[in-house]
Backbone as CSV, one residue per row, in Angstrom:
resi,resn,N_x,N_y,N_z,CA_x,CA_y,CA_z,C_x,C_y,C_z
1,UNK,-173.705,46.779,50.347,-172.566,46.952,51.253,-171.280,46.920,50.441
2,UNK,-170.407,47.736,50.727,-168.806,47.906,50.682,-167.931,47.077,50.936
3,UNK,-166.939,46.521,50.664,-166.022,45.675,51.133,-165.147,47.060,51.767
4,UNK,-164.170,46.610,53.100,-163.577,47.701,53.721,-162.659,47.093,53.344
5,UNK,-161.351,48.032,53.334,-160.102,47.473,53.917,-159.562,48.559,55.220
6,UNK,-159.137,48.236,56.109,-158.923,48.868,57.484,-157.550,48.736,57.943
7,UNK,-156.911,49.726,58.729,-155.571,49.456,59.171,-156.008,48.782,60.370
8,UNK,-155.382,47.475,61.144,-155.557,47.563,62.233,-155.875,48.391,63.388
9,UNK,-156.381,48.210,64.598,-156.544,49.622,65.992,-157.647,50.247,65.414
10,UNK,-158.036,51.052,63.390,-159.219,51.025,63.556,-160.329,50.664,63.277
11,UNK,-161.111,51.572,63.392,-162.634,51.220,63.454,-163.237,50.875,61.934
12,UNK,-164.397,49.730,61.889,-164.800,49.452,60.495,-166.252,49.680,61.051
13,UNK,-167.123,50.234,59.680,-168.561,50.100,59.940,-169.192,49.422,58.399
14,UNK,-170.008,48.715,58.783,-170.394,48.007,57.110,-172.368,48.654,57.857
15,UNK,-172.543,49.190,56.343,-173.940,49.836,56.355,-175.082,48.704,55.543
16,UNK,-176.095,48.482,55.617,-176.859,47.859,55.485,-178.403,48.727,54.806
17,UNK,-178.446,48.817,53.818,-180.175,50.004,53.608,-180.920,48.751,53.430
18,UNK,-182.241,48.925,53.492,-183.466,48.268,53.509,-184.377,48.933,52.795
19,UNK,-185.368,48.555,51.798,-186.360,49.368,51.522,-187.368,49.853,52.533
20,UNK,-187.616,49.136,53.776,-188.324,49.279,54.225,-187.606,48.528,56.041
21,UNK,-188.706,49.244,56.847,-187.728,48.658,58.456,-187.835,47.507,58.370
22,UNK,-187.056,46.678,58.415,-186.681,45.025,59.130,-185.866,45.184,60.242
23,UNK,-186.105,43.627,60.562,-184.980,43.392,61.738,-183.968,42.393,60.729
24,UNK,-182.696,42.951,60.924,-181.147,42.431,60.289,-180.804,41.444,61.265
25,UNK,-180.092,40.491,60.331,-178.668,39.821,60.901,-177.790,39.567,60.599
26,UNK,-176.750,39.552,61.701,-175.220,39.876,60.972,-174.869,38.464,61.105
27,UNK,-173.975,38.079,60.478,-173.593,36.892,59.963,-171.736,37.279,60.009
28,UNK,-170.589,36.233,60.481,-169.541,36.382,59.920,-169.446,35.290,59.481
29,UNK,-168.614,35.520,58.336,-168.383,33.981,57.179,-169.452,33.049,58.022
30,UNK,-170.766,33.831,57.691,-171.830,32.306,57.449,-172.511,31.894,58.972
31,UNK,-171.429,32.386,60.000,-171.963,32.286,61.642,-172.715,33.605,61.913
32,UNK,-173.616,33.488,62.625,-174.341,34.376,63.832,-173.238,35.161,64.396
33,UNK,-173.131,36.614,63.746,-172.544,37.474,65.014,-172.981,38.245,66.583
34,UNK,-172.464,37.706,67.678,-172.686,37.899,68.506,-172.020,39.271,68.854
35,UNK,-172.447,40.373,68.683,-172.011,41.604,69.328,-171.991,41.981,70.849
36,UNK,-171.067,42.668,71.240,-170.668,42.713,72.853,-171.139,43.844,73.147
37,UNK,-171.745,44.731,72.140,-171.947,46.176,72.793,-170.684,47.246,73.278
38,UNK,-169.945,46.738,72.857,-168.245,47.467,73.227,-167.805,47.560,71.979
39,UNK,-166.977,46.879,71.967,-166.299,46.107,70.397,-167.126,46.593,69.380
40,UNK,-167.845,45.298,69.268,-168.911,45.175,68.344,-169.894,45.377,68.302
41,UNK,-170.491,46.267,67.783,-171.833,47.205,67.823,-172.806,46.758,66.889
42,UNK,-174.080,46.781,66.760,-174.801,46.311,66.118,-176.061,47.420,66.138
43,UNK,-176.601,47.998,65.312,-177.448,48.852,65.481,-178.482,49.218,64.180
44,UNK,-179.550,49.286,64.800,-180.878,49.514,63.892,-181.925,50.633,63.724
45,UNK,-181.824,51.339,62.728,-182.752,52.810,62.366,-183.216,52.509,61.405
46,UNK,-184.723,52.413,61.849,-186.001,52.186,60.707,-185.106,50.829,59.579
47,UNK,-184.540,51.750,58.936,-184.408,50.537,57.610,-183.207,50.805,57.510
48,UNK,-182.053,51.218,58.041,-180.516,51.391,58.203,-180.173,50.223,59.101
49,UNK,-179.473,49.377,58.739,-179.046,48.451,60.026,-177.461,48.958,59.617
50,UNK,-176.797,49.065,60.849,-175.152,49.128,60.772,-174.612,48.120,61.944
51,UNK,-173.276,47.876,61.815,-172.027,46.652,62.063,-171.207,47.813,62.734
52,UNK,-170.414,47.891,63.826,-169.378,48.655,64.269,-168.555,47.786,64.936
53,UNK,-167.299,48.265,64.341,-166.384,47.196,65.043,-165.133,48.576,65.271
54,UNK,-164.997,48.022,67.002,-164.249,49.682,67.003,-162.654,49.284,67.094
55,UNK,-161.745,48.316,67.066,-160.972,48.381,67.089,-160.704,46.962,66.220
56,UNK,-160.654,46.913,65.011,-159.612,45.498,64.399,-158.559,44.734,64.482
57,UNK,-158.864,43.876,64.424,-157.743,42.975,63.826,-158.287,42.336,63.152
58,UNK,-156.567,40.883,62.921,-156.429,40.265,61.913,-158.162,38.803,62.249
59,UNK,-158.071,38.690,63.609,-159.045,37.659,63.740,-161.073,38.556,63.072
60,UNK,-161.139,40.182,63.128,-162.327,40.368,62.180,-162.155,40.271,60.804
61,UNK,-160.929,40.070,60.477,-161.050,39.590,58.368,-162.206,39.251,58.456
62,UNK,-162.422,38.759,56.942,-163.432,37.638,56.962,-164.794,38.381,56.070
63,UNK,-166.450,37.644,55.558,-167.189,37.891,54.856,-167.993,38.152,56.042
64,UNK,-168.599,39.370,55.772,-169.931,39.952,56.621,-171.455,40.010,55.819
65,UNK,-172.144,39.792,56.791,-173.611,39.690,55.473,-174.423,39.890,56.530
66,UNK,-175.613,40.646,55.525,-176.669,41.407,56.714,-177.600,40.911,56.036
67,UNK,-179.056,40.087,56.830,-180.039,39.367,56.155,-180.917,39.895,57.096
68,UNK,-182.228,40.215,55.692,-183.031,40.301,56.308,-184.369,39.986,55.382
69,UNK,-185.389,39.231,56.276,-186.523,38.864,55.042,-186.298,38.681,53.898
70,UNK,-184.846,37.820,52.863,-184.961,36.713,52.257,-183.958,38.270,51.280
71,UNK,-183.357,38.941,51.787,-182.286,40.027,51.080,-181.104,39.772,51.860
72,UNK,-180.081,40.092,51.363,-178.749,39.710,52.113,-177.977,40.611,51.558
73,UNK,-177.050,41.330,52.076,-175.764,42.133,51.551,-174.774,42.157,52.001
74,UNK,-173.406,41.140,51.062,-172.465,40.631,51.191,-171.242,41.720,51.385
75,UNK,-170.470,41.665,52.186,-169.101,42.753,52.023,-167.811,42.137,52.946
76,UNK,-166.654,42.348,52.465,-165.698,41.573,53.145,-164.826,43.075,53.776
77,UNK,-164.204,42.305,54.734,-163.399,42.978,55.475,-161.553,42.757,55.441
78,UNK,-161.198,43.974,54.946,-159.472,43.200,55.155,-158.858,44.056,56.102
79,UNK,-158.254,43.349,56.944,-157.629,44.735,57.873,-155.678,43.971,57.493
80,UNK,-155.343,45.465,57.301,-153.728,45.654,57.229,-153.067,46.025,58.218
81,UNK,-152.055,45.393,58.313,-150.993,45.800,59.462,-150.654,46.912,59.518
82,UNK,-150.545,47.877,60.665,-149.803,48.848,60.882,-148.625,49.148,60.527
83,UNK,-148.316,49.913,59.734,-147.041,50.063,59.530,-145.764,50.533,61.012
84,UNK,-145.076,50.481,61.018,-144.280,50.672,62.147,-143.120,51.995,62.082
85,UNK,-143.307,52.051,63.422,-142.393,53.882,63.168,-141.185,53.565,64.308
86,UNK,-140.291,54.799,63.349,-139.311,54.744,64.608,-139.332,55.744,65.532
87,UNK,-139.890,55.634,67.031,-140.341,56.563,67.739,-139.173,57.494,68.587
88,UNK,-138.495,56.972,68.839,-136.977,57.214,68.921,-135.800,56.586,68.224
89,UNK,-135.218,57.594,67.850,-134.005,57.497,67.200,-132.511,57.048,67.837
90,UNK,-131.896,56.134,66.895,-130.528,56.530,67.680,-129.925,57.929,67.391
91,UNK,-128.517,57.745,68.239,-127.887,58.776,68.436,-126.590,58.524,68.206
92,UNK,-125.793,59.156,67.983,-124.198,59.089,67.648,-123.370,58.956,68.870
93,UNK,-122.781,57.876,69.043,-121.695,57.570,70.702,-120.337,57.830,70.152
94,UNK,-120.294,57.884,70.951,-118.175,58.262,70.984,-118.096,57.337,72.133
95,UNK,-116.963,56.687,72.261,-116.246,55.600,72.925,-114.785,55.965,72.736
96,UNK,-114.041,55.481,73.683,-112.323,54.979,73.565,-111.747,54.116,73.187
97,UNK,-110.325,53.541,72.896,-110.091,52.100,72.859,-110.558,51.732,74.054
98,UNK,-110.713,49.966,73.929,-111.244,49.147,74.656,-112.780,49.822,75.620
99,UNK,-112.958,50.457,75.083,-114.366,50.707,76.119,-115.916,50.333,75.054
100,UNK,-117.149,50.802,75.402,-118.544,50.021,75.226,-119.266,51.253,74.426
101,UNK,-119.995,50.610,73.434,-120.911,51.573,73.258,-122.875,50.602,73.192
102,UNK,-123.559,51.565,73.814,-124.804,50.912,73.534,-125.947,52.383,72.935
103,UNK,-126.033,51.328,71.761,-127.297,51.609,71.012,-128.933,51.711,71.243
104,UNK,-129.657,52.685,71.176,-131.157,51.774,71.945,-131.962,53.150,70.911
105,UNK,-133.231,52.097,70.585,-134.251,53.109,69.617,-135.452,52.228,70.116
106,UNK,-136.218,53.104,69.646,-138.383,52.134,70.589,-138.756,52.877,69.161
107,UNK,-139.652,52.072,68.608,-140.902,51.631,67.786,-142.580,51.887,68.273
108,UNK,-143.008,52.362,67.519,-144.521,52.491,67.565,-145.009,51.421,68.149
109,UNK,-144.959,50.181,67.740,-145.516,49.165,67.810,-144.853,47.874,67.888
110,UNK,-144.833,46.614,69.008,-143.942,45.552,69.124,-143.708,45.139,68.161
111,UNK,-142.463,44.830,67.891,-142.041,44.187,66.706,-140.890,43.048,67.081
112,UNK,-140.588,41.585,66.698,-139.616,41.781,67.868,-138.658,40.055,66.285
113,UNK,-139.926,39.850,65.513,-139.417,39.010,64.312,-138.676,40.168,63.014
114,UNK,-139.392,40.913,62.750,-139.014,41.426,61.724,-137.979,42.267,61.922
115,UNK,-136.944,42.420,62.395,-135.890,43.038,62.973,-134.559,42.698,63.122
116,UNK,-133.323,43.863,62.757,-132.161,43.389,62.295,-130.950,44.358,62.453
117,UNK,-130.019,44.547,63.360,-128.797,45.525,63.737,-128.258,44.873,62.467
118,UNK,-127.538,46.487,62.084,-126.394,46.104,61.332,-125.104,47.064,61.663
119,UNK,-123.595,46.745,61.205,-123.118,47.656,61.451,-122.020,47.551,59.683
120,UNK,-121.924,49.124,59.509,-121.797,49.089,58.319,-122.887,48.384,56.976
121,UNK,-123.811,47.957,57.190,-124.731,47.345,56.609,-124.525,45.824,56.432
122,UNK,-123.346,45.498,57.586,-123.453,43.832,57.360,-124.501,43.431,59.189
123,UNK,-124.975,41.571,59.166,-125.968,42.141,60.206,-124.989,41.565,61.327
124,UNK,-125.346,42.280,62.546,-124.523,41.770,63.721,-125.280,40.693,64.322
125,UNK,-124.366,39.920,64.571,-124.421,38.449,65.175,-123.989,38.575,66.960
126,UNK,-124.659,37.484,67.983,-124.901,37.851,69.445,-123.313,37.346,69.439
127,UNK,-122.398,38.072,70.361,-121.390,37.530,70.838,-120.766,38.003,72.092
128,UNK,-119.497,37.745,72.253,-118.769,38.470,73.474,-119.011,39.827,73.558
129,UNK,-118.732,40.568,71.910,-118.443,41.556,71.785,-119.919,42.592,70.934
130,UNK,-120.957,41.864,71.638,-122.116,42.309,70.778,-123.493,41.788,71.526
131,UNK,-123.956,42.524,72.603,-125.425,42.177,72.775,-126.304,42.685,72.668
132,UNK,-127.630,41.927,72.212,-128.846,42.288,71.450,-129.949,42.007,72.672
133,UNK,-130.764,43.124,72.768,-132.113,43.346,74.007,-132.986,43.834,73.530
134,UNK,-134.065,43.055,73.585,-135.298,43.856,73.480,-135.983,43.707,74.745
135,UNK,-136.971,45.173,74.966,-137.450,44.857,76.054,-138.899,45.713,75.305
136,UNK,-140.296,45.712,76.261,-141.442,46.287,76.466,-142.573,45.323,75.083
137,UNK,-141.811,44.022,74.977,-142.711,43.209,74.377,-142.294,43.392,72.728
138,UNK,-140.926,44.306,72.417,-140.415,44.385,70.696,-140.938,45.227,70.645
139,UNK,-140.891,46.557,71.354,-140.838,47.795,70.886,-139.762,49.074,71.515
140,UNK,-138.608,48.654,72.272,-137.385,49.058,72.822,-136.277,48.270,72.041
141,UNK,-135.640,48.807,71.884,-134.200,47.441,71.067,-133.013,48.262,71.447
142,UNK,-132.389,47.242,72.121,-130.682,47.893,72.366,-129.858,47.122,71.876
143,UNK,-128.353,47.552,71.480,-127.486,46.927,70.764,-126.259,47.487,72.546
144,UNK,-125.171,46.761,72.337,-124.663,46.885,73.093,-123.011,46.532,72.756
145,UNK,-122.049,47.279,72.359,-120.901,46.915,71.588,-119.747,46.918,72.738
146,UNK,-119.136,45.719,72.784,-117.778,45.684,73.984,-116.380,45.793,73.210
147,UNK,-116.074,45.842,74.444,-114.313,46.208,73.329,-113.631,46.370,72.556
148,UNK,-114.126,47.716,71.682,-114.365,48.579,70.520,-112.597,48.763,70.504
149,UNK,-112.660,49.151,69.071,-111.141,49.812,68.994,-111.112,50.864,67.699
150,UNK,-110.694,51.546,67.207,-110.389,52.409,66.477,-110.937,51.807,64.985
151,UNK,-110.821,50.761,64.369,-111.580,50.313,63.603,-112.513,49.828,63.704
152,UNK,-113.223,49.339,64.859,-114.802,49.595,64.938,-115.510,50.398,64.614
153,UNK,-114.826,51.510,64.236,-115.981,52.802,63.480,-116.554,52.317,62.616
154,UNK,-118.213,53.032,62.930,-118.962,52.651,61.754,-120.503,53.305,61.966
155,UNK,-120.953,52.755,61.092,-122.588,53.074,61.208,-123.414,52.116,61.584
156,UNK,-124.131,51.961,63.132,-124.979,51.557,63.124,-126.642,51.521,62.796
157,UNK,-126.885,50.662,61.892,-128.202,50.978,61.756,-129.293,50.022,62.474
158,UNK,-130.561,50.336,62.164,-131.712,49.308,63.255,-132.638,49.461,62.112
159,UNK,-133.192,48.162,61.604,-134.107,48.124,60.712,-135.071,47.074,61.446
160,UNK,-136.439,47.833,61.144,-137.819,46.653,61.339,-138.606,47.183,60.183
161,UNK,-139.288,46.099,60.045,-140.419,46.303,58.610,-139.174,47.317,57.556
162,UNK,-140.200,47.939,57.364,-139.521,49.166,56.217,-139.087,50.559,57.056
163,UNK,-138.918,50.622,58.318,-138.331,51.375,59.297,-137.356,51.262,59.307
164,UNK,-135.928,52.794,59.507,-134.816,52.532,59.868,-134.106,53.392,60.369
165,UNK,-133.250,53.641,61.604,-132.746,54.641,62.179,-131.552,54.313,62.221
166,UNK,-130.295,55.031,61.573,-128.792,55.366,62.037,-128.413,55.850,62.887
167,UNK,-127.115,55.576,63.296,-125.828,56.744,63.852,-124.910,56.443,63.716
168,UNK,-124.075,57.321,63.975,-122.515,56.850,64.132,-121.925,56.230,65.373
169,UNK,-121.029,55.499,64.904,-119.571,54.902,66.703,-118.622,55.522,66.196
170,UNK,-118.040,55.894,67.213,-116.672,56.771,67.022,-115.746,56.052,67.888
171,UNK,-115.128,55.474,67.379,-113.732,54.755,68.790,-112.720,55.337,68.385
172,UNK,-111.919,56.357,69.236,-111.075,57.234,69.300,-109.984,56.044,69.468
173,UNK,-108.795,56.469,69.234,-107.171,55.710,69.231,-107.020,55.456,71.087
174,UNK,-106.354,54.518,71.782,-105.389,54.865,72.758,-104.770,56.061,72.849
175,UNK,-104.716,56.582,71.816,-103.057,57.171,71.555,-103.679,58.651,72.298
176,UNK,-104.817,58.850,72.397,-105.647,60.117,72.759,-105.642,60.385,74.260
177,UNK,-105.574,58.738,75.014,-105.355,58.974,76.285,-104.344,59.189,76.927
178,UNK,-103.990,60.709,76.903,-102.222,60.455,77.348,-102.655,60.593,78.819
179,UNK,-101.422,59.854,79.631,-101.052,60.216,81.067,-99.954,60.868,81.639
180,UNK,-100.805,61.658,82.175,-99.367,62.881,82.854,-98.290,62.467,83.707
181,UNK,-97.526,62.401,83.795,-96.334,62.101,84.909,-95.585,63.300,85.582
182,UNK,-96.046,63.296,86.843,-95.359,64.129,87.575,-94.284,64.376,88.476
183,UNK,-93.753,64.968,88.308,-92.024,64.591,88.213,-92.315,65.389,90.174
184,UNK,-91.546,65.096,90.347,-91.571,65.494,92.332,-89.950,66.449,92.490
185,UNK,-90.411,67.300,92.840,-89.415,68.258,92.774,-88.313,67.939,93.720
């Protein structure tokens, strides 16, 4: 047998040959594996015994061993984290003086520790003028910017894992909002 290494979500199979048909057993680190027939599959042809495990995680790590009539074949399992995507992107806002801009990007996969707004590349901190949301379990993230002004321009970015999506804020001057006055004849 093979040692696997597996991304999480999938599937691992550890193969087992025999010189001859036996009946196998699977063993994890040293315990009796109990297969569910879903999950975990367990299956026997003539002198092929195979292990199916259809969806991983971190709790199948661990040493697998297939015994049979006084032969054993050892193989370990490592499963790796998914890497994480940015499934939507931000987008570039335009705002006025004193008005709001909100940010929002979703991820492949919840993430909700490894994660970090920045603006200009310093990180933003929760305040009056700054709120942070995640929603759908850390895989939605909104930023939410209040009473922006003309030097608030900048780049927001959204980093998780080694994922990262930009845009721009644009806070236009006061000076843009003119008001008409109409003179009454």
């Amino acid at each position: 047998m093979e040692d696997l290494w597996v991304v999480e979500n999938q599937p691992a199979e550890f193969i087992c040959q025999f010189s001859r048909p036996v009946k196998a057993r699977w063993r994890k680190d040293g315990q009796l594996l109990q297969p569910d027939g879903r999950r975990v599959v367990v299956e026997q042809d003539w002198s092929v015994a195979r292990l199916y495990i259809n969806r991983v995680s971190n709790d199948d790590m661990g040493t697998y061993s297939c015994e049979a009539e006084g032969t054993c074949g050892v193989a370990s399992l490592h499963v790796e984290a998914k890497p994480i995507n940015i499934v939507q992107a931000m987008e570039n806002v335009e705002t006025f003086d004193g008005g709001e801009a909100l940010f929002e990007c979703a991820l492949s996969r919840p993430e909700s520790k490894d994660c970090h707004w920045l603006l200009d590349g310093k990180p933003v901190k929760e305040s009056p003028k700054a709120e942070i949301v995640s929603f759908e379990s850390g895989r939605r993230h909104l930023l939410l910017l209040k009473d922006l002004h003309d030097k608030d321009s900048c780049t927001v970015t959204f980093k998780a894992g080694t994922a990262t999506t930009s845009a721009q804020l644009t806070v236009k001057g006061g000076s843009s909002m003119l008001k008409e006055t109409h003179r009454l004849a």
